[in-house]
C-alpha positions, 0 to 999 in steps of 0.5 A: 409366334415361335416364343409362344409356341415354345411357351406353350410346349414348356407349359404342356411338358410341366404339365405332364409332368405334373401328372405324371407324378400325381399318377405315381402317388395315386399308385402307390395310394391304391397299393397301400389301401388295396383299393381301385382308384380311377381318375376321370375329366370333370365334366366339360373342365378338360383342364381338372381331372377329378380323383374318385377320393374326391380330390382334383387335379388342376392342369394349366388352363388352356391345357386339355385332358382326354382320356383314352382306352386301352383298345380301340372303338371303347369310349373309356369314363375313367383312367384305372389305377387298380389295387394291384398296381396296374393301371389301364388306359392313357392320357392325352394332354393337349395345347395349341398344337402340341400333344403329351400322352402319358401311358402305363404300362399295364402290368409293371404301372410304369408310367411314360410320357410321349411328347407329339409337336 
């Protein structure tokens, strides 16, 4: 038990990371083309996120993603990278009992990543 629970630990840290960098690069995508970029689950796969460009990014499986709003009691669609850099809400990564949230700060875009056991 304490080896797959490592396991999954690593495999959940790699996929924030993951994220993490995509994010960034969807940052500086929206910079460049002073265009709103948003990121949302797709469909019932809370393993892909689907990029309003059309691409997707795949997390492990077995690793899900929810999609948190920036204040309590709204049920947020979408996680917002808009033209200027900043970005609203966060993002829950789950799997087994370990849970990663990466969060921007809103106005610099800076992303961090809390890692819950």
């Amino acid at each position: 038990p304490a080896v797959a629970s490592s396991l999954e630990r690593m495999t959940l840290s790699g996929d924030a990371r993951a994220l993490t960098t995509e994010l960034r690069l969807l940052r500086e995508r929206a910079l460049d083309r002073q265009a709103d970029i948003s990121v949302a689950i797709s469909g019932s796969d809370t393993h892909i996120l689907t990029v309003s460009d059309g691409r997707s990014i795949a997390l492990a499986d077995g690793t899900h993603a929810e999609i948190l709003a920036p204040d309590a009691g709204k049920s947020p669609q979408h996680f917002l990278i808009a033209w200027d850099g900043t970005m609203t809400g966060s993002v829950r990564l789950s799997r087994g009992a370990s849970s990663a949230r990466i969060a921007a700060d809103r106005l610099t875009g800076r992303l961090a990543v809390e890692v819950v056991r």
